[in-house]
PDB file of N, CA, C and O in Angstrom:
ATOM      1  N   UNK A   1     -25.814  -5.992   9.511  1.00  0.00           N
ATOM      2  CA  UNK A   1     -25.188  -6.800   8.468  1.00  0.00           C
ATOM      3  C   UNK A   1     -25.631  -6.279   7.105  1.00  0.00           C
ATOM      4  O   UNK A   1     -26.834  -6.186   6.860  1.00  0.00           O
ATOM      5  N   UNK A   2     -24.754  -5.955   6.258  1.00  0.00           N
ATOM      6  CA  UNK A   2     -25.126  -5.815   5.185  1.00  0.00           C
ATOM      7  C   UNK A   2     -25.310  -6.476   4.108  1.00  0.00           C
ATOM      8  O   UNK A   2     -24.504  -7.314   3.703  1.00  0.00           O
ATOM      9  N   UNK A   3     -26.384  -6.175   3.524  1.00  0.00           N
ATOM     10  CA  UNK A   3     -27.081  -7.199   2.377  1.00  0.00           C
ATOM     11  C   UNK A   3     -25.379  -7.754   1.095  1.00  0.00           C
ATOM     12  O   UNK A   3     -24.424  -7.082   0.707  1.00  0.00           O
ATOM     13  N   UNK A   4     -25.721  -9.046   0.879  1.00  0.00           N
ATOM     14  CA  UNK A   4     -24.024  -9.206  -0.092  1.00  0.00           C
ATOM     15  C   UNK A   4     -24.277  -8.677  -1.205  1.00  0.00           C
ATOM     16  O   UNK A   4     -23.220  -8.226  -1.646  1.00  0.00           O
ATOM     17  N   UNK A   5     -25.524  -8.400  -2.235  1.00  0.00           N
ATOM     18  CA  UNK A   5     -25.269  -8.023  -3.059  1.00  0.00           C
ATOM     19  C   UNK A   5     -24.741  -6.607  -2.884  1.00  0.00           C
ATOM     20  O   UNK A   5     -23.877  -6.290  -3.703  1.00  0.00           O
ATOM     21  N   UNK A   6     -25.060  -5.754  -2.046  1.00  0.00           N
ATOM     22  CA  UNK A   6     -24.933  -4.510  -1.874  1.00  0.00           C
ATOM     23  C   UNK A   6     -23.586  -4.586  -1.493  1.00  0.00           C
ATOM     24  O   UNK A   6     -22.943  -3.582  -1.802  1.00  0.00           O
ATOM     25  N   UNK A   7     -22.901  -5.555  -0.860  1.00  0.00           N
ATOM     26  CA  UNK A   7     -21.146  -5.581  -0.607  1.00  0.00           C
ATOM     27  C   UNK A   7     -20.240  -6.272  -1.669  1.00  0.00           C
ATOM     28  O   UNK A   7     -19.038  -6.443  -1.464  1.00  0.00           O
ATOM     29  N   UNK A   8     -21.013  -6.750  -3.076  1.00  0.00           N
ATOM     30  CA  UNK A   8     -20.429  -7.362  -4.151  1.00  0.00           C
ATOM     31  C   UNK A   8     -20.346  -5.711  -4.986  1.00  0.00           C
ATOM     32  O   UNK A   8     -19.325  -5.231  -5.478  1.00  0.00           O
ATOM     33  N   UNK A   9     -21.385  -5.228  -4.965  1.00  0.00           N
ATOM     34  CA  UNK A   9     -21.487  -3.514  -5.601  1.00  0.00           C
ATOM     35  C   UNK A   9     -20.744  -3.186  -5.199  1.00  0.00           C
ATOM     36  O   UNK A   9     -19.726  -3.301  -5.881  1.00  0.00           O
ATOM     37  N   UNK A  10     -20.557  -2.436  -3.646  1.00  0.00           N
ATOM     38  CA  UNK A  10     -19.210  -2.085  -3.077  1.00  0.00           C
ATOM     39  C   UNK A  10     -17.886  -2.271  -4.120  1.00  0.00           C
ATOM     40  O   UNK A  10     -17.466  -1.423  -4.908  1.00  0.00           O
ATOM     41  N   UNK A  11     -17.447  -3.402  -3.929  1.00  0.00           N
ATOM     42  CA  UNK A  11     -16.515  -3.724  -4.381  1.00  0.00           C
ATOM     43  C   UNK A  11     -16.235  -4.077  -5.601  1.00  0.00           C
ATOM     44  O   UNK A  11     -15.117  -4.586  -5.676  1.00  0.00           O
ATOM     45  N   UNK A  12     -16.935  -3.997  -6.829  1.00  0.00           N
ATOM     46  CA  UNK A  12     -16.721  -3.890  -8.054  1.00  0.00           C
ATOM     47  C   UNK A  12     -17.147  -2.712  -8.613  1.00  0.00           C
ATOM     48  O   UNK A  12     -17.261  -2.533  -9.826  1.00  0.00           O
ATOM     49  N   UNK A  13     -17.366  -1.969  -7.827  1.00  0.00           N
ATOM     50  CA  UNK A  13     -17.052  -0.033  -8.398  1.00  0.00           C
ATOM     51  C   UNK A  13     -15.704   0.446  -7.655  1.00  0.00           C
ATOM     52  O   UNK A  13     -15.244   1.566  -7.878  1.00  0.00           O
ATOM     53  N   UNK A  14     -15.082  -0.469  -6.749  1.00  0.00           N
ATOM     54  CA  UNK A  14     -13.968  -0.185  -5.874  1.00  0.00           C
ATOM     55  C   UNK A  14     -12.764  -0.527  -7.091  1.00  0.00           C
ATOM     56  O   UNK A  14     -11.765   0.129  -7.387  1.00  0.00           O
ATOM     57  N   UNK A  15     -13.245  -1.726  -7.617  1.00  0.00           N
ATOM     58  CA  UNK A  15     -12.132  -2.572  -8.514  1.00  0.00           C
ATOM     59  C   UNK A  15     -12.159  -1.451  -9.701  1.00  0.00           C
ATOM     60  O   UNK A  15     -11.118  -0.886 -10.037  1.00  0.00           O
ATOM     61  N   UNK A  16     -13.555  -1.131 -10.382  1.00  0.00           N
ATOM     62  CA  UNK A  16     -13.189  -0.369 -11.288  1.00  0.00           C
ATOM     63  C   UNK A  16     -12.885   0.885 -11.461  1.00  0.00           C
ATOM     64  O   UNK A  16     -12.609   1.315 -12.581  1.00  0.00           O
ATOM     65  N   UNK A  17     -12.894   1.968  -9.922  1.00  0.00           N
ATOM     66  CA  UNK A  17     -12.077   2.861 -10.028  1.00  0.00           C
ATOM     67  C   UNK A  17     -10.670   2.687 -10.500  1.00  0.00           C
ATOM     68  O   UNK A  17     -10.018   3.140 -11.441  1.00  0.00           O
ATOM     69  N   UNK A  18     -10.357   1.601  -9.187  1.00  0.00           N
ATOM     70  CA  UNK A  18      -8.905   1.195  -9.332  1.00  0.00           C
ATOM     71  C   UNK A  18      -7.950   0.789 -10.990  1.00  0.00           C
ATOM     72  O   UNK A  18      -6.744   0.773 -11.240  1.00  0.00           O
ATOM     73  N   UNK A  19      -9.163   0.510 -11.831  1.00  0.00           N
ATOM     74  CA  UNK A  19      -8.923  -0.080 -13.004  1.00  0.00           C
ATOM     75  C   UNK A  19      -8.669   1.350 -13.978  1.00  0.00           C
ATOM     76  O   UNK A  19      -7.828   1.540 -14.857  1.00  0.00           O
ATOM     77  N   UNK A  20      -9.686   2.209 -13.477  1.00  0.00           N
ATOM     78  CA  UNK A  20      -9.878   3.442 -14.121  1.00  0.00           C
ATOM     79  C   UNK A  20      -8.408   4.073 -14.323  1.00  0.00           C
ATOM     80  O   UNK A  20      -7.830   4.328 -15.379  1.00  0.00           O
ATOM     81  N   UNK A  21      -7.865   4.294 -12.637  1.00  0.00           N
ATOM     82  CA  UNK A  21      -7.359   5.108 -12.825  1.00  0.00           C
ATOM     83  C   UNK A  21      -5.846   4.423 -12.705  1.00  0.00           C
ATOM     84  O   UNK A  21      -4.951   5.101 -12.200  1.00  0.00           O
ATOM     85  N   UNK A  22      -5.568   3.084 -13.169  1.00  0.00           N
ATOM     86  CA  UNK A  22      -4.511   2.374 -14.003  1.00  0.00           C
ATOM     87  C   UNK A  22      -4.409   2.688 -15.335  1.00  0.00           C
ATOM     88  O   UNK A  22      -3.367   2.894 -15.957  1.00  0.00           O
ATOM     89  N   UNK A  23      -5.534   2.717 -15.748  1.00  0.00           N
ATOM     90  CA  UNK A  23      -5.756   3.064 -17.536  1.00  0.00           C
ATOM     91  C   UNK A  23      -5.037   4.579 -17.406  1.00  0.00           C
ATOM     92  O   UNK A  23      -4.096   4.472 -18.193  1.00  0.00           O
ATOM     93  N   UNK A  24      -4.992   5.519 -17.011  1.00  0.00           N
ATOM     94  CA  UNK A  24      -4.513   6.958 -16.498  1.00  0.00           C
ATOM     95  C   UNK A  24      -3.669   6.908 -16.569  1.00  0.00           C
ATOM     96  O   UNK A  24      -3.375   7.766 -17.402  1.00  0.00           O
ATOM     97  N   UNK A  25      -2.627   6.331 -16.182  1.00  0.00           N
ATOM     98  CA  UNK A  25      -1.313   5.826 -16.248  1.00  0.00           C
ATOM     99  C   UNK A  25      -0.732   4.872 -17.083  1.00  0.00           C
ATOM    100  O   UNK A  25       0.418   5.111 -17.450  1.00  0.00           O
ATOM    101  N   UNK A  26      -1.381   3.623 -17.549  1.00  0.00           N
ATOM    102  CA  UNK A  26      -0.728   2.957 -18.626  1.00  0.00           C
ATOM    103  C   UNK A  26      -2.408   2.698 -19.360  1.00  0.00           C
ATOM    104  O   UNK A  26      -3.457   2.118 -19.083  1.00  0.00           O
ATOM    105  N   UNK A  27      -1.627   3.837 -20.808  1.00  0.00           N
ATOM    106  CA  UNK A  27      -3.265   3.687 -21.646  1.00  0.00           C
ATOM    107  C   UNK A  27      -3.543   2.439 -22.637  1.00  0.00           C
ATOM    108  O   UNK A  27      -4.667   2.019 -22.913  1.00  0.00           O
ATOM    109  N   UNK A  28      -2.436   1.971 -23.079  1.00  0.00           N
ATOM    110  CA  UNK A  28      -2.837   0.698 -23.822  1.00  0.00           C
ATOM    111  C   UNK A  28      -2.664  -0.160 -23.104  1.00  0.00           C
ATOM    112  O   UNK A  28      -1.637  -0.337 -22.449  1.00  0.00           O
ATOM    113  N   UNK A  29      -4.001  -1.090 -23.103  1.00  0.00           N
ATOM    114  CA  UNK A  29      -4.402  -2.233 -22.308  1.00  0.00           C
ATOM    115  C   UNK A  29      -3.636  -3.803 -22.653  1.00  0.00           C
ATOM    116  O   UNK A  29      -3.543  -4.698 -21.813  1.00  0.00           O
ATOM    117  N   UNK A  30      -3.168  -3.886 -23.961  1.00  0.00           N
ATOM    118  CA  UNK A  30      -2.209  -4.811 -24.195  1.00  0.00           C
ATOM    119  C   UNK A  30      -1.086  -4.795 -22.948  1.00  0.00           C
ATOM    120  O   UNK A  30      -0.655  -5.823 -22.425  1.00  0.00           O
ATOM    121  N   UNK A  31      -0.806  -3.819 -22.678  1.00  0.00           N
ATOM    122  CA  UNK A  31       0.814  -3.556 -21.914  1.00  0.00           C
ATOM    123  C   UNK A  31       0.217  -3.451 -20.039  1.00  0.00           C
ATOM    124  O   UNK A  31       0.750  -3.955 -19.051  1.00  0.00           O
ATOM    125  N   UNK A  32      -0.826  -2.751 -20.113  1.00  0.00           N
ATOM    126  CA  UNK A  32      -1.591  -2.588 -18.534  1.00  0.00           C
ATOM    127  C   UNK A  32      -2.006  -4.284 -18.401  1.00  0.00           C
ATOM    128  O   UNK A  32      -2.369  -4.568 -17.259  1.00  0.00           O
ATOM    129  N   UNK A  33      -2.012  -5.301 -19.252  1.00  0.00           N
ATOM    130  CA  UNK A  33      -2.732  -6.787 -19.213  1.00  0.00           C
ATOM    131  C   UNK A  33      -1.594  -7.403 -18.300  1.00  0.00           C
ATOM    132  O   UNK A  33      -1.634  -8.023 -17.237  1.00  0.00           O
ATOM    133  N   UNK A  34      -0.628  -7.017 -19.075  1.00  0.00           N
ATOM    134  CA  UNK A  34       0.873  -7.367 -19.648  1.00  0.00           C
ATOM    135  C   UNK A  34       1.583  -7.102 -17.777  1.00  0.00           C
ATOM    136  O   UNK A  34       1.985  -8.075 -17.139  1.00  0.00           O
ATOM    137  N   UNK A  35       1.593  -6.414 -17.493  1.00  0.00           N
ATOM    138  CA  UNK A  35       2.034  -5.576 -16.418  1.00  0.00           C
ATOM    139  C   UNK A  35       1.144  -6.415 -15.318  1.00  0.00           C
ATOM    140  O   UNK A  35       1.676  -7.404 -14.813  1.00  0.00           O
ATOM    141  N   UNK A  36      -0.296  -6.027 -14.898  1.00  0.00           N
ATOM    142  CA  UNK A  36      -0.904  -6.454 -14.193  1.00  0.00           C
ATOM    143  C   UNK A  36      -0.622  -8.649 -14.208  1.00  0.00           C
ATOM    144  O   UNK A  36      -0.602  -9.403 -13.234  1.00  0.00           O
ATOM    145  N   UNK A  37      -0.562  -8.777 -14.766  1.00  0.00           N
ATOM    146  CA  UNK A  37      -0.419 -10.220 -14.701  1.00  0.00           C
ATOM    147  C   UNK A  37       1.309 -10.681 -13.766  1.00  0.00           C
ATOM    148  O   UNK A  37       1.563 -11.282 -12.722  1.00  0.00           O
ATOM    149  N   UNK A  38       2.129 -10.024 -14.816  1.00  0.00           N
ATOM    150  CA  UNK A  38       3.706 -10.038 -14.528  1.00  0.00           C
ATOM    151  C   UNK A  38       3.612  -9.821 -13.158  1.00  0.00           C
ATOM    152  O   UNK A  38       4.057 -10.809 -12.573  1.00  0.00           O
ATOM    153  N   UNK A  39       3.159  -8.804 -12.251  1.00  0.00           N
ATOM    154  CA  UNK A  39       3.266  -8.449 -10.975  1.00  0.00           C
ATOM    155  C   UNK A  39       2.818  -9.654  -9.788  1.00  0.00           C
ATOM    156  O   UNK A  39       3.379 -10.198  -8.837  1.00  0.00           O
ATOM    157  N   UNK A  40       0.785  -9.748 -10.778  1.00  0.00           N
ATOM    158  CA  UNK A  40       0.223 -10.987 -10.318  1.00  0.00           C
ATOM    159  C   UNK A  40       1.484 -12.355  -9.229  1.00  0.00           C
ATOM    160  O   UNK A  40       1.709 -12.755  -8.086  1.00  0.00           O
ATOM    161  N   UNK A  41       1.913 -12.526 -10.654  1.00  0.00           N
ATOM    162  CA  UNK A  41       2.778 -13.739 -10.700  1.00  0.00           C
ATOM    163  C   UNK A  41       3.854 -13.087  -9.692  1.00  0.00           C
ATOM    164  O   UNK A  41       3.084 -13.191  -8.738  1.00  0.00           O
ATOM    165  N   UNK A  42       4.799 -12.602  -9.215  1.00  0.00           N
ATOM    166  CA  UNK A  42       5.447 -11.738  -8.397  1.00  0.00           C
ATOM    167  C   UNK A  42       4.798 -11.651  -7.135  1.00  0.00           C
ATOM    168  O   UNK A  42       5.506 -11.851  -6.148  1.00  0.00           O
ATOM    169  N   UNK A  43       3.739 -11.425  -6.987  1.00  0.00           N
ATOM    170  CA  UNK A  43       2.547 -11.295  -5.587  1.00  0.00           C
ATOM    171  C   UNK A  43       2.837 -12.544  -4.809  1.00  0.00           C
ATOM    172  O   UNK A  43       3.319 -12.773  -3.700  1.00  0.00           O
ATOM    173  N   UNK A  44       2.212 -13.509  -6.121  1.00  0.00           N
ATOM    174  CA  UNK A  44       2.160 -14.641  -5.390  1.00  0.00           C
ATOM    175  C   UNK A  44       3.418 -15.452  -5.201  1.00  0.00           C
ATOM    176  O   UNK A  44       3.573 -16.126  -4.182  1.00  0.00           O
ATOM    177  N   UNK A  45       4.280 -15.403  -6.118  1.00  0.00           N
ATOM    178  CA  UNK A  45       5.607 -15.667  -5.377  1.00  0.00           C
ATOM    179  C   UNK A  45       6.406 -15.358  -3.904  1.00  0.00           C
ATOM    180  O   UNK A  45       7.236 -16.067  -3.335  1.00  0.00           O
ATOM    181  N   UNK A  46       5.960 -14.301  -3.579  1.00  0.00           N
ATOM    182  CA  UNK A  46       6.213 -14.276  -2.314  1.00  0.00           C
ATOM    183  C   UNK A  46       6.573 -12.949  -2.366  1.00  0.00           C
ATOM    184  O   UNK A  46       6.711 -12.455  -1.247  1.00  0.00           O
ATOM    185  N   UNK A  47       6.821 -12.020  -3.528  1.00  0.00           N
ATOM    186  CA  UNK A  47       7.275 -11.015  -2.922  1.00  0.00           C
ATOM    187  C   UNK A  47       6.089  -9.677  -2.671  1.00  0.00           C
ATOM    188  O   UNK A  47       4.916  -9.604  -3.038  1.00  0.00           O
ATOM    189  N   UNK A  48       6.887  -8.763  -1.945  1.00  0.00           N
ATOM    190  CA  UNK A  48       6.311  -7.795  -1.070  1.00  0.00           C
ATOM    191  C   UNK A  48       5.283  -6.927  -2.022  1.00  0.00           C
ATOM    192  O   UNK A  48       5.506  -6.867  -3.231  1.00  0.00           O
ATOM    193  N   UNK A  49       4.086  -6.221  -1.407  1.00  0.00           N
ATOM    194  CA  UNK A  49       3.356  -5.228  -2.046  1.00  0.00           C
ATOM    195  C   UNK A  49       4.195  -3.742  -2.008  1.00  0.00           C
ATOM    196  O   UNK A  49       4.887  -3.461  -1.030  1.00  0.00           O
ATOM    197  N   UNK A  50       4.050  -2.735  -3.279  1.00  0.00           N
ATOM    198  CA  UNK A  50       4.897  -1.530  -2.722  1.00  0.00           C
ATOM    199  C   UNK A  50       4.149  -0.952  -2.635  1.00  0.00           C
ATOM    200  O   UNK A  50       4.298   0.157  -3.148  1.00  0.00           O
ATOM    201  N   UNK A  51       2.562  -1.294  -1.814  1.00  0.00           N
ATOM    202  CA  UNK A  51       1.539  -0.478  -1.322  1.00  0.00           C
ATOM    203  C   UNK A  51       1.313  -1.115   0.328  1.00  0.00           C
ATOM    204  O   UNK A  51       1.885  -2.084   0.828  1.00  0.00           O
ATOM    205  N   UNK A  52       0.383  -0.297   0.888  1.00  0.00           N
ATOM    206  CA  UNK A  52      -0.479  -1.029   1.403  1.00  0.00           C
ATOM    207  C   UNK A  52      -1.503  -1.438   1.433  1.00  0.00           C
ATOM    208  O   UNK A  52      -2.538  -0.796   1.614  1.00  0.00           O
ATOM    209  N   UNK A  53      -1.376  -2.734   1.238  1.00  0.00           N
ATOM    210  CA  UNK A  53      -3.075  -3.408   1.314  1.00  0.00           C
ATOM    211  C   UNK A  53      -4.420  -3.061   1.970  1.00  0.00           C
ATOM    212  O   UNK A  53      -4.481  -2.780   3.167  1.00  0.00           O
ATOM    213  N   UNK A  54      -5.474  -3.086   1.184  1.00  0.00           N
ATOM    214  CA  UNK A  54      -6.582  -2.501   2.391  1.00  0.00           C
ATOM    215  C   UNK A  54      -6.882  -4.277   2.595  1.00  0.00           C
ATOM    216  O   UNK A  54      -6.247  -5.290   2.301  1.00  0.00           O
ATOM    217  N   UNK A  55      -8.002  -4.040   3.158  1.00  0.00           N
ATOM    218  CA  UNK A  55      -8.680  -5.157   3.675  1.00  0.00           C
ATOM    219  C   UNK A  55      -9.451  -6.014   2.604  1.00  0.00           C
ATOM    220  O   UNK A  55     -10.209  -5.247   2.009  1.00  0.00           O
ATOM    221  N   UNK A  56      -9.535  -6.978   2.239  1.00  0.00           N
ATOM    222  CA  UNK A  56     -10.022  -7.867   1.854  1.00  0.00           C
ATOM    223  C   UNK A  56      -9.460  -7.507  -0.184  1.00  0.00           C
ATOM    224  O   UNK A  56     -10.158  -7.632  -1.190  1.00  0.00           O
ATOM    225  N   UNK A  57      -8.177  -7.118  -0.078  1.00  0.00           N
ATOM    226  CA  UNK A  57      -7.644  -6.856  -1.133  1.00  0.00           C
ATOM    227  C   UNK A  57      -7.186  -8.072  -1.745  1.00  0.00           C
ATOM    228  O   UNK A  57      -6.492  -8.767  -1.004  1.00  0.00           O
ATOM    229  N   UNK A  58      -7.445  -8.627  -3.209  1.00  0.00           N
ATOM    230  CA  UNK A  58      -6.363  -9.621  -3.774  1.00  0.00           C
ATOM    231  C   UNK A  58      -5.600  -8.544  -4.387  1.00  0.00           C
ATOM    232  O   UNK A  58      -5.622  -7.315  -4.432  1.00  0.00           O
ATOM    233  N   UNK A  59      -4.636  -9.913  -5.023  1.00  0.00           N
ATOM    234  CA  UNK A  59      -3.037  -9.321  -5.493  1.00  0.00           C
ATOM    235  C   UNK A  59      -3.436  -8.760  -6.567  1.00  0.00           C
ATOM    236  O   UNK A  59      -2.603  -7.963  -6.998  1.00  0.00           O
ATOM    237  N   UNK A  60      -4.574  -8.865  -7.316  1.00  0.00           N
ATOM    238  CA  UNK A  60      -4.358  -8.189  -8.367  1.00  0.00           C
ATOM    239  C   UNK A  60      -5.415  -6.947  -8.361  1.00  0.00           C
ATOM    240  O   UNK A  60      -5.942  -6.562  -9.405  1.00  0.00           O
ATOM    241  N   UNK A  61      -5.673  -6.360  -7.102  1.00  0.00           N
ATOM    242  CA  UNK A  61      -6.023  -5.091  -6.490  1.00  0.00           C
ATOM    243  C   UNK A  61      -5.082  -4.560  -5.959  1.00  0.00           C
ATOM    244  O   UNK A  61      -5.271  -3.402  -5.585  1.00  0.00           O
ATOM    245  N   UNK A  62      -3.476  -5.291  -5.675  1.00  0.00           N
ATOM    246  CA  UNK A  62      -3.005  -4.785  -5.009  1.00  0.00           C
ATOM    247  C   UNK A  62      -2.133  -4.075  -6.012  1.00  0.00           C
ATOM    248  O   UNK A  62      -1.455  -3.082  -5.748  1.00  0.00           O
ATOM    249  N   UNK A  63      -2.229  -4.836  -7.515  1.00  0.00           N
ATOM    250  CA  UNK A  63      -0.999  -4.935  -8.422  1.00  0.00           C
ATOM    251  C   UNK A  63      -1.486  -3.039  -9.388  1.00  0.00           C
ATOM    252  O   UNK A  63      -0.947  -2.024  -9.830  1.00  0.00           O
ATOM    253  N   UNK A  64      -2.942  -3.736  -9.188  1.00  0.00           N
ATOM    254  CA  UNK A  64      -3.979  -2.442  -9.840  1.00  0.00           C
ATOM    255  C   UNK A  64      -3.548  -0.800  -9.191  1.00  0.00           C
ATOM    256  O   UNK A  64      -3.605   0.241  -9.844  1.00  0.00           O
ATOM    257  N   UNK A  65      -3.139  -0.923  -7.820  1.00  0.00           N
ATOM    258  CA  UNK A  65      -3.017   0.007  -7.367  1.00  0.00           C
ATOM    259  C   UNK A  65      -2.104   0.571  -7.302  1.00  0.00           C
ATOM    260  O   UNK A  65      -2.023   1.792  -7.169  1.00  0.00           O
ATOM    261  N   UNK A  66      -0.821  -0.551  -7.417  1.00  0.00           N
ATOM    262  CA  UNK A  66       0.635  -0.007  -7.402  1.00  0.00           C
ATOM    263  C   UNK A  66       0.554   0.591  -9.075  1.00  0.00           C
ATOM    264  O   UNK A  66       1.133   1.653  -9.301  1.00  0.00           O
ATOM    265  N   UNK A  67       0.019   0.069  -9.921  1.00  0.00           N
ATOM    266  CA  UNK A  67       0.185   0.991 -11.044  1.00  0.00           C
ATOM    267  C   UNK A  67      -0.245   2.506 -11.329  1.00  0.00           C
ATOM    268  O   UNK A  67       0.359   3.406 -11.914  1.00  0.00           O
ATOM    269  N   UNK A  68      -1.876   2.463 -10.526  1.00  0.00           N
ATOM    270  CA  UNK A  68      -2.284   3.452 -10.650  1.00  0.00           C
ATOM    271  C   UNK A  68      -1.303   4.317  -9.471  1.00  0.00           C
ATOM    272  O   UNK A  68      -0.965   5.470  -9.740  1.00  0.00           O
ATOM    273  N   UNK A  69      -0.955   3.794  -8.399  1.00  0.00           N
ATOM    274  CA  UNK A  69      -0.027   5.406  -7.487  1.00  0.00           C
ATOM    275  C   UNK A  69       1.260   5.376  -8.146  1.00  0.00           C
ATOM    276  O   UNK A  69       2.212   5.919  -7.585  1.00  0.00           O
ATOM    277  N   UNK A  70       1.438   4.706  -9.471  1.00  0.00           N
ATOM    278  CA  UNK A  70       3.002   5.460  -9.820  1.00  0.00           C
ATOM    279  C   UNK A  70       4.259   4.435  -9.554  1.00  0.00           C
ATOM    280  O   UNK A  70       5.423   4.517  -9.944  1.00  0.00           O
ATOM    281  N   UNK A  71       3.474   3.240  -8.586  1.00  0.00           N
ATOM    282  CA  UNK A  71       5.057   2.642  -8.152  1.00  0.00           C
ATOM    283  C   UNK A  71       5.458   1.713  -8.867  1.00  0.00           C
ATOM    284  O   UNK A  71       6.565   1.309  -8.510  1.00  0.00           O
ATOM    285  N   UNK A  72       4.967   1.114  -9.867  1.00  0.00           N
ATOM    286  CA  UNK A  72       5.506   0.368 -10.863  1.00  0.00           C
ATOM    287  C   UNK A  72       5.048   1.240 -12.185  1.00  0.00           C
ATOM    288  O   UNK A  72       4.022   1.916 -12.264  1.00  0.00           O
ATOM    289  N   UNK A  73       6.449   0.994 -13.607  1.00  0.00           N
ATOM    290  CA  UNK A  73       6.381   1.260 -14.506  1.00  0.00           C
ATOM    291  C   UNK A  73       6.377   0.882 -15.781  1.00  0.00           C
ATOM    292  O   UNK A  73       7.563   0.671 -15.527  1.00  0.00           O
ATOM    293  N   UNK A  74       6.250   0.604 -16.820  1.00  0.00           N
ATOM    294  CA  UNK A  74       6.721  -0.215 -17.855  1.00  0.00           C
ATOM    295  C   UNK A  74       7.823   0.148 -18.851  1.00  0.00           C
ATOM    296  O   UNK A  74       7.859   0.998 -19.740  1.00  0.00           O
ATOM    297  N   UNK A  75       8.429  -0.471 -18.562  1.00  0.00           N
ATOM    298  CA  UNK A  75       9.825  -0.167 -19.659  1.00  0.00           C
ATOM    299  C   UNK A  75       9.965  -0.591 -21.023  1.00  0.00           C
ATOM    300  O   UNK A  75      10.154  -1.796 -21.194  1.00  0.00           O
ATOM    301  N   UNK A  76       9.928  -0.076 -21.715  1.00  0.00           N
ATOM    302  CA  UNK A  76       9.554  -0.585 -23.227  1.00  0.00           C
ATOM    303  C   UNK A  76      10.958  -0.977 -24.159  1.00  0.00           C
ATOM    304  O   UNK A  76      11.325   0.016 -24.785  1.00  0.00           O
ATOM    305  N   UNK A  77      11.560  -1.814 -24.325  1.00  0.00           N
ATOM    306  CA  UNK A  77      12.513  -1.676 -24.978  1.00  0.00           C
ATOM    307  C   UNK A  77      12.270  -2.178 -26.921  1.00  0.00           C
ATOM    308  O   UNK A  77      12.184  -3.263 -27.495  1.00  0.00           O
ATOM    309  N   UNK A  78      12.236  -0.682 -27.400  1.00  0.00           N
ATOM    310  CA  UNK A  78      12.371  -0.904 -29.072  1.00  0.00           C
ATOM    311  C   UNK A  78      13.542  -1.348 -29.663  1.00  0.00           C
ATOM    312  O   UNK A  78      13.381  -1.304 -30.883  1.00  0.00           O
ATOM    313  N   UNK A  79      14.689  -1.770 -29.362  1.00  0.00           N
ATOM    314  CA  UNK A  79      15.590  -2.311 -29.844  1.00  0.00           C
ATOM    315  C   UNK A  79      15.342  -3.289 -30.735  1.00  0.00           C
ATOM    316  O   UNK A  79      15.478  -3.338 -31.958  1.00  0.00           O
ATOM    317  N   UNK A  80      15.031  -3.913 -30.087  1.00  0.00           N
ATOM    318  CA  UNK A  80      14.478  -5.279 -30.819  1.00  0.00           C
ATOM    319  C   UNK A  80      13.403  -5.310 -31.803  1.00  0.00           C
ATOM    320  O   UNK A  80      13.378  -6.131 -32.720  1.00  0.00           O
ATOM    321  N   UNK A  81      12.563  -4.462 -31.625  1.00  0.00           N
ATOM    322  CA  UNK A  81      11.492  -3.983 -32.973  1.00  0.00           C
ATOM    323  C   UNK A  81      12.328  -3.408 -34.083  1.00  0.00           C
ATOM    324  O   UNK A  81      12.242  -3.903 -35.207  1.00  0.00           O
ATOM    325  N   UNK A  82      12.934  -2.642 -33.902  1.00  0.00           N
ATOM    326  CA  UNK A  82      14.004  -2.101 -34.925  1.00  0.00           C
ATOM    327  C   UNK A  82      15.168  -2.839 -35.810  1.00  0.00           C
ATOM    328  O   UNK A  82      15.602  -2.520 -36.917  1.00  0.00           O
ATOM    329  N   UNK A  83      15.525  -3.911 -34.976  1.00  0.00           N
ATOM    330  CA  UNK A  83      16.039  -5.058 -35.305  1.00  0.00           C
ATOM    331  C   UNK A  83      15.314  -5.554 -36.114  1.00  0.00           C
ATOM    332  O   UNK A  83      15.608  -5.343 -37.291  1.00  0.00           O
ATOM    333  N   UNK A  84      14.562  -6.075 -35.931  1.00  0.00           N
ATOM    334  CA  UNK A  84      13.500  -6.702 -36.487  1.00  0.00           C
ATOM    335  C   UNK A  84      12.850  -6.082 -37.777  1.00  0.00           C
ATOM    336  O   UNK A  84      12.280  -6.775 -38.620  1.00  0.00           O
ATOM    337  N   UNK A  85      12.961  -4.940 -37.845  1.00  0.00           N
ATOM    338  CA  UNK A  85      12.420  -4.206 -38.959  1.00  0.00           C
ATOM    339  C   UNK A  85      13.910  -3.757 -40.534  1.00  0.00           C
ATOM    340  O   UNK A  85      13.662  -3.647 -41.735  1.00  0.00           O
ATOM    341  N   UNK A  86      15.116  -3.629 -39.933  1.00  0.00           N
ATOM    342  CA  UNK A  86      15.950  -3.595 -40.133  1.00  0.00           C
ATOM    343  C   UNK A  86      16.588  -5.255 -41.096  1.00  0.00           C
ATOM    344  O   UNK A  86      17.761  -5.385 -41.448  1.00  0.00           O
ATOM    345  N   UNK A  87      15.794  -6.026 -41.275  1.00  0.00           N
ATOM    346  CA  UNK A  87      16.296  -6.979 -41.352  1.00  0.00           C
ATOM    347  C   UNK A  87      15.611  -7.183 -43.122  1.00  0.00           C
ATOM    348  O   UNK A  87      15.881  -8.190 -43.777  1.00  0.00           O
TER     349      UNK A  87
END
């Protein structure tokens, strides 16, 4: 059996790879907040992961990961900033 603090370590150098290498892919954290939450909420609604889950994963390890492999993206629409500036 392994000691818990040593399986709380485990898993919060697990989370912050995962975090790491989200930042890699979406670098401002306003929009990676933004993203990771939106999905959150999506998780728990019921819909599907476009990963697979490891073991003792929450949704927002799961949400962490779909960003970092690429499968979700953020779409930025400036229209509306421009609008807005335009005025």
């Amino acid at each position: 059996m392994r000691p818990v603090l040593l399986f709380f370590l485990e898993d919060l150098i697990l989370k912050t790879e995962l975090l790491e290498a989200a930042k890699l892919r979406v670098p401002s954290a306003p929009i990676l907040v933004n993203m990771l939450s939106k999905r959150v909420r999506q998780l728990n609604s019921g819909q599907g992961p476009l990963v697979k889950p490891e073991k003792n994963d929450e949704r927002i390890d799961i949400a962490m990961r779909e960003i970092a492999e690429g499968k979700l993206i953020a779409e930025i629409d400036f229209s509306a900033v421009a609008a807005e500036e335009d005025k």
